[in-house]
PyMOL CGO cylinders between C-alpha atoms (Angstrom):
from pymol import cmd
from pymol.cgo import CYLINDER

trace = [
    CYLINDER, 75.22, 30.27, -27.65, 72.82, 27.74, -26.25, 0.3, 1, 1, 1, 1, 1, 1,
    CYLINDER, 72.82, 27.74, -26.25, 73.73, 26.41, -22.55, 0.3, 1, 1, 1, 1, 1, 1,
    CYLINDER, 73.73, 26.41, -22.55, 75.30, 23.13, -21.71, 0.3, 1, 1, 1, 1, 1, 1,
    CYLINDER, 75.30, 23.13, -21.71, 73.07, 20.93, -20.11, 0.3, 1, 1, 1, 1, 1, 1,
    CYLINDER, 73.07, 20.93, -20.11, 73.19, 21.25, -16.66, 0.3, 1, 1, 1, 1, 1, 1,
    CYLINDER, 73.19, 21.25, -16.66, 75.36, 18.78, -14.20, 0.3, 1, 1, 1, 1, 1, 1,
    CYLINDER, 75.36, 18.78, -14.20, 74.49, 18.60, -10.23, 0.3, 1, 1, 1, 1, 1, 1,
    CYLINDER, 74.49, 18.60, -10.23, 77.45, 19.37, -8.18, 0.3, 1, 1, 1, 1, 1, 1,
    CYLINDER, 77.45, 19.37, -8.18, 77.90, 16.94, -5.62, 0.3, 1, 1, 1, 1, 1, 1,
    CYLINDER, 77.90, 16.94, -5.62, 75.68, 16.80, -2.60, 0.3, 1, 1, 1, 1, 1, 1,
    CYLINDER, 75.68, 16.80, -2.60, 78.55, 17.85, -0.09, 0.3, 1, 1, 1, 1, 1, 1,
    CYLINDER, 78.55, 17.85, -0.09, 79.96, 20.66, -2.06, 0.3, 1, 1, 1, 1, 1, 1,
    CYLINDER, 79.96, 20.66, -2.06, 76.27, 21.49, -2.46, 0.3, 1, 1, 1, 1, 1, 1,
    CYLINDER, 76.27, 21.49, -2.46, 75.49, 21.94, 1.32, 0.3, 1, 1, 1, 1, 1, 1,
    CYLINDER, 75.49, 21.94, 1.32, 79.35, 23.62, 1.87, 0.3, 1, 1, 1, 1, 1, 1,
    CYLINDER, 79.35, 23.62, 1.87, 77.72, 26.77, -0.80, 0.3, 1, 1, 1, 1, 1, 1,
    CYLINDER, 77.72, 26.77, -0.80, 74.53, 26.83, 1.92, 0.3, 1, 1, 1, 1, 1, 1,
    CYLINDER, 74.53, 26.83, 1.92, 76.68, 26.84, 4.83, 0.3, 1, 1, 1, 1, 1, 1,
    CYLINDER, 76.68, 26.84, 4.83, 78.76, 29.60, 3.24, 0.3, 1, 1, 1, 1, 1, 1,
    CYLINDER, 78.76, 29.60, 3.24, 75.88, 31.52, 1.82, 0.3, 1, 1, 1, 1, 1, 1,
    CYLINDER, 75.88, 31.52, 1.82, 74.51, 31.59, 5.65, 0.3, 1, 1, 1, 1, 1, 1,
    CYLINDER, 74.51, 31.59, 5.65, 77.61, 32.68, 7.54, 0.3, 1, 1, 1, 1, 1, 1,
    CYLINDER, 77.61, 32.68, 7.54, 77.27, 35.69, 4.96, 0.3, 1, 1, 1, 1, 1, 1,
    CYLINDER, 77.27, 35.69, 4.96, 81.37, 36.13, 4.54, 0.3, 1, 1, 1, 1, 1, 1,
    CYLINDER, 81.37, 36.13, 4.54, 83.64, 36.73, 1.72, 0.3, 1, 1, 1, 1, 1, 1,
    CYLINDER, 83.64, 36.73, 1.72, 84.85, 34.04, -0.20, 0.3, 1, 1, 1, 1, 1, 1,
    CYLINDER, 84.85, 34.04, -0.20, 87.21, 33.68, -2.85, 0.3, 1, 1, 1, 1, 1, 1,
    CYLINDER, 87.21, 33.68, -2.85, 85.33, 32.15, -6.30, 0.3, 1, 1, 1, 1, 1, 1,
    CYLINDER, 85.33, 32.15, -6.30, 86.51, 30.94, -9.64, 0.3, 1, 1, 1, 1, 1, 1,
    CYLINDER, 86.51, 30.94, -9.64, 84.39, 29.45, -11.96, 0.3, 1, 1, 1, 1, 1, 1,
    CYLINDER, 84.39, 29.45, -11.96, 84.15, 29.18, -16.49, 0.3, 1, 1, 1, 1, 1, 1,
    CYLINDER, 84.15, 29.18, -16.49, 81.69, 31.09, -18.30, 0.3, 1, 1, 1, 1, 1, 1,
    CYLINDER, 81.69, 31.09, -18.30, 80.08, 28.64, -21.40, 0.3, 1, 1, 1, 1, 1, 1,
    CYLINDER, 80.08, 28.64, -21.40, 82.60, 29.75, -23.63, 0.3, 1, 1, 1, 1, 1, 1,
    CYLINDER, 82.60, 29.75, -23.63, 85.11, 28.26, -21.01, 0.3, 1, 1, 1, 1, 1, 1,
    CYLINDER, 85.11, 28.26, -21.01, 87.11, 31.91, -19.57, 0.3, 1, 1, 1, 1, 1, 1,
    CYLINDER, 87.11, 31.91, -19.57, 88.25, 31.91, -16.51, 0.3, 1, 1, 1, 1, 1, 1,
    CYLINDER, 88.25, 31.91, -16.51, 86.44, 34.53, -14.39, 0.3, 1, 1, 1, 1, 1, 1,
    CYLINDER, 86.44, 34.53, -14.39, 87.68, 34.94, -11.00, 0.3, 1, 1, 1, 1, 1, 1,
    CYLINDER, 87.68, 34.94, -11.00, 85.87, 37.00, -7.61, 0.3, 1, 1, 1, 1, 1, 1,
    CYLINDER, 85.87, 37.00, -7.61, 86.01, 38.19, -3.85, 0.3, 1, 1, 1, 1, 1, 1,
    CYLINDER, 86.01, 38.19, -3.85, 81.93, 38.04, -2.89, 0.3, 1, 1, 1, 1, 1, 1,
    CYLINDER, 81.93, 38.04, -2.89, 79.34, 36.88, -0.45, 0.3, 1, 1, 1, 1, 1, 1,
    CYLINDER, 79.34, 36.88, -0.45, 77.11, 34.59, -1.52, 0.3, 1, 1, 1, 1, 1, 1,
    CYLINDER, 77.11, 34.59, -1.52, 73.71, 35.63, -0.97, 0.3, 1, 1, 1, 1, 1, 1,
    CYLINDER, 73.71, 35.63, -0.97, 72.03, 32.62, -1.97, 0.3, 1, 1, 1, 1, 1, 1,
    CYLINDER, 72.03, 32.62, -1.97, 71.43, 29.45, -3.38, 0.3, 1, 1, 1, 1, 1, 1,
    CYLINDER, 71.43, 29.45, -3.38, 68.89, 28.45, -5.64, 0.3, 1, 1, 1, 1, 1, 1,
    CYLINDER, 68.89, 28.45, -5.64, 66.96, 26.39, -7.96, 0.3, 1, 1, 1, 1, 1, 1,
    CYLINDER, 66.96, 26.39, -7.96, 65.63, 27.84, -11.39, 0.3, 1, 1, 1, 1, 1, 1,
    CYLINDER, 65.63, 27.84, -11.39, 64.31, 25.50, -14.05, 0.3, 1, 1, 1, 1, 1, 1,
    CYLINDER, 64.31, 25.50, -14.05, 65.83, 22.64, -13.37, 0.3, 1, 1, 1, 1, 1, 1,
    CYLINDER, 65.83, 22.64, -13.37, 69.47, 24.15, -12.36, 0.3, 1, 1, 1, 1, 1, 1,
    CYLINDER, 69.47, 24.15, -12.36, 70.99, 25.37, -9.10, 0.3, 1, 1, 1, 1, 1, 1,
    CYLINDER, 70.99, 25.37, -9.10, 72.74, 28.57, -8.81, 0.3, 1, 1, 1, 1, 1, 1,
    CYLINDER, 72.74, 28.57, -8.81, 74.37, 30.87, -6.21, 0.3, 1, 1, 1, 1, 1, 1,
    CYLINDER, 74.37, 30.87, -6.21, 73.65, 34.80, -6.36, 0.3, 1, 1, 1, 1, 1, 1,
    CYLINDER, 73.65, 34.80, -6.36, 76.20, 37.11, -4.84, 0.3, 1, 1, 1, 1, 1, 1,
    CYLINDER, 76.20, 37.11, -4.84, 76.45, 40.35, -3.31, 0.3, 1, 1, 1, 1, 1, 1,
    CYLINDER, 76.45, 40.35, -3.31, 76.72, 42.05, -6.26, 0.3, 1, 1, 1, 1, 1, 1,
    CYLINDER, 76.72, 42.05, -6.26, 73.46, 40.30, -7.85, 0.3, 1, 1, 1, 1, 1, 1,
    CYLINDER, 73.46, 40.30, -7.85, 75.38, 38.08, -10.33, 0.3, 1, 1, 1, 1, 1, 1,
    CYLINDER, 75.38, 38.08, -10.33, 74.34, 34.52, -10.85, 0.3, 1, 1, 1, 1, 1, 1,
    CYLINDER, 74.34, 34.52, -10.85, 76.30, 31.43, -10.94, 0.3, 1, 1, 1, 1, 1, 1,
    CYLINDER, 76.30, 31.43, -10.94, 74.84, 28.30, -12.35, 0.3, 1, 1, 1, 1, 1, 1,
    CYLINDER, 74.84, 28.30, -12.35, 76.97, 25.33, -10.13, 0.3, 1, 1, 1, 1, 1, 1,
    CYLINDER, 76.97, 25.33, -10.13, 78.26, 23.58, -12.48, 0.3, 1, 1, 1, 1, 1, 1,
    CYLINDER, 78.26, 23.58, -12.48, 80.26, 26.28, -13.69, 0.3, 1, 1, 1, 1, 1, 1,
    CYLINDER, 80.26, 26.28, -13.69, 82.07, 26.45, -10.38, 0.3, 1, 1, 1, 1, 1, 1,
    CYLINDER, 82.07, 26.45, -10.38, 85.71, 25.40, -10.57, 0.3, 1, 1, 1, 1, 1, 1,
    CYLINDER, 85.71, 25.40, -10.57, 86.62, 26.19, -6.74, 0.3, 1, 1, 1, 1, 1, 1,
    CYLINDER, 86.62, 26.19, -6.74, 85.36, 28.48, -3.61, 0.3, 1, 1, 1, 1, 1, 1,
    CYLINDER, 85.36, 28.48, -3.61, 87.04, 29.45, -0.56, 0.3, 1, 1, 1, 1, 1, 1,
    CYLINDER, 87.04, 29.45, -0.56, 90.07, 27.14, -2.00, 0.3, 1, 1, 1, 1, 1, 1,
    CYLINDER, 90.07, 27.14, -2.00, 88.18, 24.26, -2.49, 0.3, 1, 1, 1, 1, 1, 1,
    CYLINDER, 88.18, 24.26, -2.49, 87.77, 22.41, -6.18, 0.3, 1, 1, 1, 1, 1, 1,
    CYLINDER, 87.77, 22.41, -6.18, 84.51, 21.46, -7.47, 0.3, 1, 1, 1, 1, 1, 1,
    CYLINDER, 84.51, 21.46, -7.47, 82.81, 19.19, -9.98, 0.3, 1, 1, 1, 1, 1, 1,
    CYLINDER, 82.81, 19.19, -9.98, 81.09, 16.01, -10.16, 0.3, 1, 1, 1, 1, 1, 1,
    CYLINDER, 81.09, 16.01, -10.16, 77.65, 15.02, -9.13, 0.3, 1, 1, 1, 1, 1, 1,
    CYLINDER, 77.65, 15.02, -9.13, 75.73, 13.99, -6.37, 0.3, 1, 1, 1, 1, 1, 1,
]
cmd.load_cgo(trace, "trace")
C-alpha cells in the first residue's frame, strides 16, 4: 500500500509533542494506521523527528508515528497544518 502524502501538523501541536517528548512521561495516544484502524497506546515519547520529508514521534517501545496520523495525545485532538 503506498503512503499518503504527508500533511504537517500544526506548528503548536507540533511544539506540544517536543515539550512532551522532553518531560519524558506517559501519555495517552491514538492515532490511524494508512488503512484507517484505530490503534490506541500508553507510551513515552522518546522523540521527534524528521525523515524524508515527514515528521514522526518514536516511543518507548521503538515504534514510529508519522504526525499526521495522530488523531489525539494526552486528550488533545490533532490535525491540520501549520
Amino acid at each position: 500500500m503506498k503512503q499518503p502524502t504527508y500533511n504537517p501538523i500544526s506548528c503548536s501541536l507540533h511544539d506540544e509533542l517536543l515539550d512532551l517528548a522532553t518531560r519524558r512521561q506517559t501519555v495517552q495516544i491514538t492515532w490511524r494506521d494508512f488503512a484507517e484502524n484505530e490503534h490506541n497506546a500508553n507510551a513515552t515519547i522518546t522523540d521527534v523527528f524528521s525523515r524524508e520529508a515527514q515528521e514522526f514521534l518514536q516511543l518507548s517501545s521503538g515504534q514510529e508515528i508519522r504526525l499526521d496520523q495522530l488523531t489525539t495525545v494526552d486528550g488533545k485532538i490533532f490535525g491540520g497544518n501549520c
